[in-house]
Wavefront OBJ file of the C-alpha trace (Angstrom):
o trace
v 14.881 -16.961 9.233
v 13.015 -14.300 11.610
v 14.837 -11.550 13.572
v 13.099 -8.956 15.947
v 15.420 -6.822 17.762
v 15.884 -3.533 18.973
v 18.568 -1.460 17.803
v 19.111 2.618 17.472
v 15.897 2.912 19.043
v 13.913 1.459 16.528
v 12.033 -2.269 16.813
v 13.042 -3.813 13.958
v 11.402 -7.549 12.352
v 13.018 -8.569 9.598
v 13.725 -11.874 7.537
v 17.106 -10.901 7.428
v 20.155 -12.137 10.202
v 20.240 -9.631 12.667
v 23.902 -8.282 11.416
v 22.815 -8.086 8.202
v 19.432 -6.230 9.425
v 21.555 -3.963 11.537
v 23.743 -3.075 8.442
v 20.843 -2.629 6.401
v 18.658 -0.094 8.929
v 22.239 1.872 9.288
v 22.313 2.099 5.387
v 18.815 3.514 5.641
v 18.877 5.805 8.481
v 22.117 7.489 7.564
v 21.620 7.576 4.274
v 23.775 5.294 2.613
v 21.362 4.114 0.110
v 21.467 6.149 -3.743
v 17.889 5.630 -5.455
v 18.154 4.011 -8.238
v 14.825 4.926 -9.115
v 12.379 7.231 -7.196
v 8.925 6.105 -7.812
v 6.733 9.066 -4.958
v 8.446 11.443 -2.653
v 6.281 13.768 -1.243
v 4.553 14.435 2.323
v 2.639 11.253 2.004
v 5.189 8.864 1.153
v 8.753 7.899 -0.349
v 8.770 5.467 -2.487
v 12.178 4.378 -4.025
v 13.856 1.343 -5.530
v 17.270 0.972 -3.499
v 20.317 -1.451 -3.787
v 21.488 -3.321 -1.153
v 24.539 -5.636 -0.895
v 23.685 -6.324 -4.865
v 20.091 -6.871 -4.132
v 17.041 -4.444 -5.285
v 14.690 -3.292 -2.588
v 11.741 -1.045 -2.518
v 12.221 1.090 0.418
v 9.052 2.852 1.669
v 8.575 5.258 4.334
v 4.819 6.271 5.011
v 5.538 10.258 6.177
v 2.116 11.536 6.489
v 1.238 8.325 8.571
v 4.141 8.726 10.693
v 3.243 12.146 10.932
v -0.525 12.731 11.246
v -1.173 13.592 15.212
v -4.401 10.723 15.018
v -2.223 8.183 13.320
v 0.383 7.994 16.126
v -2.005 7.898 18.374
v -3.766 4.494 17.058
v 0.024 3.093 17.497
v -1.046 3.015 20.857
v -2.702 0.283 20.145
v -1.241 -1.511 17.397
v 1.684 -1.292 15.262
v 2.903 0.869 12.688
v 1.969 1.517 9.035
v 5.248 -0.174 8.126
v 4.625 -2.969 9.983
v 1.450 -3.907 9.171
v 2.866 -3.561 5.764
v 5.138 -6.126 6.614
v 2.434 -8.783 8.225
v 0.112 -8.302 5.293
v 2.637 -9.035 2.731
v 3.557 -11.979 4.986
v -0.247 -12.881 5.000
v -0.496 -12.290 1.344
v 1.776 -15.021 0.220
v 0.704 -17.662 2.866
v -2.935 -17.363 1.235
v -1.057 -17.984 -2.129
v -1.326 -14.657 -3.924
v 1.628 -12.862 -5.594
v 3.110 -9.810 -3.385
v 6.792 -8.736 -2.752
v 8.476 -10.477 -0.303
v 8.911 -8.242 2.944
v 12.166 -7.812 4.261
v 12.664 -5.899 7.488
v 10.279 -3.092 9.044
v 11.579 -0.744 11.799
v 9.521 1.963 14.183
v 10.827 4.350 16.307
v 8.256 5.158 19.422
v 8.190 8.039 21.685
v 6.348 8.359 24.720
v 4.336 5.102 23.704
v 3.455 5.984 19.515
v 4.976 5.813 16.348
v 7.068 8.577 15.277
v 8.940 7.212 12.770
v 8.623 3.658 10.415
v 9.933 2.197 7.345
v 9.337 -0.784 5.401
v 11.762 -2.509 2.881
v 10.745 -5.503 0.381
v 12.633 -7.259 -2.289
v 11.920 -5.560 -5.721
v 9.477 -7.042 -8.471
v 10.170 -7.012 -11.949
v 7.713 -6.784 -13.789
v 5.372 -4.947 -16.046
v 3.023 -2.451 -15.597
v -0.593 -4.176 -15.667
v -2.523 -2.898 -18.832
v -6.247 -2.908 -19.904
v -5.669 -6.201 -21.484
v -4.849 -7.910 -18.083
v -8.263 -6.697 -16.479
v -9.643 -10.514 -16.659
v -6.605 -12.047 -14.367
v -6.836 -8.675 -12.232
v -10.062 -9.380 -11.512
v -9.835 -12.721 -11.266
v -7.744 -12.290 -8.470
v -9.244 -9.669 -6.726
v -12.101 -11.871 -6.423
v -10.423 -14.549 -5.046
v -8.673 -12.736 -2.721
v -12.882 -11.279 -1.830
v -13.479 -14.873 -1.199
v -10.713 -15.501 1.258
v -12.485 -12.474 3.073
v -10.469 -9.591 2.270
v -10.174 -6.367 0.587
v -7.175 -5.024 -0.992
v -6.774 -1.182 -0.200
v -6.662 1.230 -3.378
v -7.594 -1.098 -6.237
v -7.074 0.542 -8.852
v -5.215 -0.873 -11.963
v -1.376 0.996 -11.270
v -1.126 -1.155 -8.298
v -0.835 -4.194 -10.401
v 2.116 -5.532 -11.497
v 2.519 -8.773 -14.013
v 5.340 -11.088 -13.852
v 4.251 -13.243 -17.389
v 0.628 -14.244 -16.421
v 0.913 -13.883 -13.122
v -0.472 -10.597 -10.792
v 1.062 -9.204 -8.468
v -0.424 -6.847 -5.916
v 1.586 -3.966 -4.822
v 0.982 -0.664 -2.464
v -1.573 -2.642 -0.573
v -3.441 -3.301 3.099
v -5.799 -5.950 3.297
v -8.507 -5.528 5.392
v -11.283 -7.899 6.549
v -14.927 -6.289 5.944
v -16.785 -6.876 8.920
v -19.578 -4.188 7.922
v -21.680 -5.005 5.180
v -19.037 -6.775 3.385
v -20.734 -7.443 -0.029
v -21.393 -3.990 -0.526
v -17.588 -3.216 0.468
v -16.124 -5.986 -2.060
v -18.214 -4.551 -4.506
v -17.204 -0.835 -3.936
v -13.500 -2.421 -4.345
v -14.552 -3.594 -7.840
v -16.098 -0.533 -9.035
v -13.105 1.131 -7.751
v -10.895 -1.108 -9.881
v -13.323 -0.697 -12.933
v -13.166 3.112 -12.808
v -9.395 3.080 -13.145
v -10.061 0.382 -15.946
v -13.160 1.555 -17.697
v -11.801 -0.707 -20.609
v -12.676 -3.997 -18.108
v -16.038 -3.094 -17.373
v -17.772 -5.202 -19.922
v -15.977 -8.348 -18.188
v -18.420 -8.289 -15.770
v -21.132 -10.390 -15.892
v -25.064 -8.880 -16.861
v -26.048 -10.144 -13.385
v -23.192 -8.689 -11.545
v -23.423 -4.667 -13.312
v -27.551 -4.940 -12.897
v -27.262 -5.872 -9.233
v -28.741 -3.215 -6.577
v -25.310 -3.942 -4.941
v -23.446 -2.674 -7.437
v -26.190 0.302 -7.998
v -25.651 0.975 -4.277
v -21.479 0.733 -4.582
v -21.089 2.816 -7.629
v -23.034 5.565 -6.081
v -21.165 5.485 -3.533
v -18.268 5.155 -5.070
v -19.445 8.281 -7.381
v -19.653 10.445 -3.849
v -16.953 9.612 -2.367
v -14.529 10.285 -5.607
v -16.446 14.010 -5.692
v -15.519 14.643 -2.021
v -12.141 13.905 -2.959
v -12.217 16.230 -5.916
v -13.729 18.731 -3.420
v -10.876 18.259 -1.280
v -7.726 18.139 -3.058
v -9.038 21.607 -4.885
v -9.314 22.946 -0.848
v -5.890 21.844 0.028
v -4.317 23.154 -2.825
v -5.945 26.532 -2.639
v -4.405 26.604 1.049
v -0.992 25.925 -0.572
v -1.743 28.292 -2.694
v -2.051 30.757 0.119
v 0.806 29.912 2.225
v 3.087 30.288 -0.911
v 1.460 33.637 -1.647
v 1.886 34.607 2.195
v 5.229 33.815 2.413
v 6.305 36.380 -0.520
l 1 2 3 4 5 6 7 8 9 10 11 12 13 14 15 16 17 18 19 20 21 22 23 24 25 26 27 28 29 30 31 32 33 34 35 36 37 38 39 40 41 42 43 44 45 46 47 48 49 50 51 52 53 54 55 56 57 58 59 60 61 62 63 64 65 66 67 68 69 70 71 72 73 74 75 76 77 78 79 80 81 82 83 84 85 86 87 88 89 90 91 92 93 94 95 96 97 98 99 100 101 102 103 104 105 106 107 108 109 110 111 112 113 114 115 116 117 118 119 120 121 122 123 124 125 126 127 128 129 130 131 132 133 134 135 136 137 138 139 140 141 142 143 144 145 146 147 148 149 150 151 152 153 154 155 156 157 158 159 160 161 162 163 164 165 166 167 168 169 170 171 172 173 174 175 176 177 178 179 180 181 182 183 184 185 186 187 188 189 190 191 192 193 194 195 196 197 198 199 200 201 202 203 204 205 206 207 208 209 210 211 212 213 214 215 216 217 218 219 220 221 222 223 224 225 226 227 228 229 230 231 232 233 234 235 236 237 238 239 240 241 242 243 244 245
């Protein structure tokens, strides 16, 4: 079943009957929903396991996409961070990999872009992916390479395992149209410096390859930008705070 509707000025696409979706947006916009568990809320993002007619949903709601002036105006041209959440969880599953199952998306648009956008998908149980389940991680992430895709922020807490099985969570995929060896190889380093534990599952070939040379350099530069970065933002907090006294 497939609804797209408008409703309370939002556009709303959801797997859901359209009463039910209706019912369900109303529970989230006027806040009828208690967290049962709150997994992020800051400026970038709430994140929060939510209950819904019985049912456990993860209800997120990217802020600092909805927010940032450059993001809304890419909506422009294409949809919202919730909904492309939605499609690539969609997209996910048809190419037979593990991912929540989306449920509805809504965005709000003034004067042509994105102001506001939410995404809800049923909840996984599972377990939080450990060091030991590196080999399957990997397995799939290179799998998921061949297909022709990246996975965005692979790193080892956005795993979740269900017995054997992985299953990818806070994700976008993206198809590497740029030098894409080098890019599913960055992704892999990126994974392996969350799990340092994994690294020796790679194969002698694989670690001694000028690809990977060229990746974790990269990969190295980019993660001491970061570092640069978050240490200027929070010295800026740091000010305001002391300003405001």
């Amino acid at each position: 079943m497939f609804s797209l509707f408008d409703y309370r000025h939002y556009h709303v696409v959801s797997h859901l009957d359209e009463m039910t979706s209706r019912q369900l947006l109303d529970a989230v916009l006027d806040d009828g929903m208690v967290p049962e568990k709150v997994f992020r809320d800051n400026w970038r993002t709430l994140s929060a396991k939510v209950r819904f007619h019985s049912e456990a949903f993860l209800l997120k709601v990217p802020r600092a996409r909805n927010g940032r002036r450059w993001e809304r105006f890419l909506t422009r041209f294409r949809e919202s961070d919730a909904l492309r959440t939605f499609r690539h969880l969609e997209l996910m599953s048809s190419m037979g990999f593990a991912a929540p199952e989306p449920v509805l998306a809504c965005e709000s648009r003034q004067s042509g872009v994105v102001t506001d956008s939410f995404v809800c998908y049923r909840f996984v149980e599972g377990r939080a992916a450990g060091p030991e389940d590196a080999h399957r991680i990997l397995a799939s992430m290179q799998e998921l390479h061949q297909r022709g895709y990246l996975r965005s922020d692979a790193q080892i807490a956005n795993f979740l395992m269900a017995g054997e099985t992985v299953t990818f969570i806070d994700f976008r995929l993206k198809k590497p149209w740029f030098l894409p060896k080098l890019q599913k190889t960055r992704e892999l380093h990126r994974f392996l410096r969350s799990c340092p534990e994994a690294r020796h599952l790679l194969s002698s070939q694989q670690s001694s390859s000028g690809w990977y040379r060229a990746a974790a350099c990269l990969e190295d530069a980019n993660f001491r930008f970061r570092g640069v970065k978050n240490r200027i933002r929070a010295r800026r907090k740091s000010i305001r705070q002391t300003n405001r006294k």
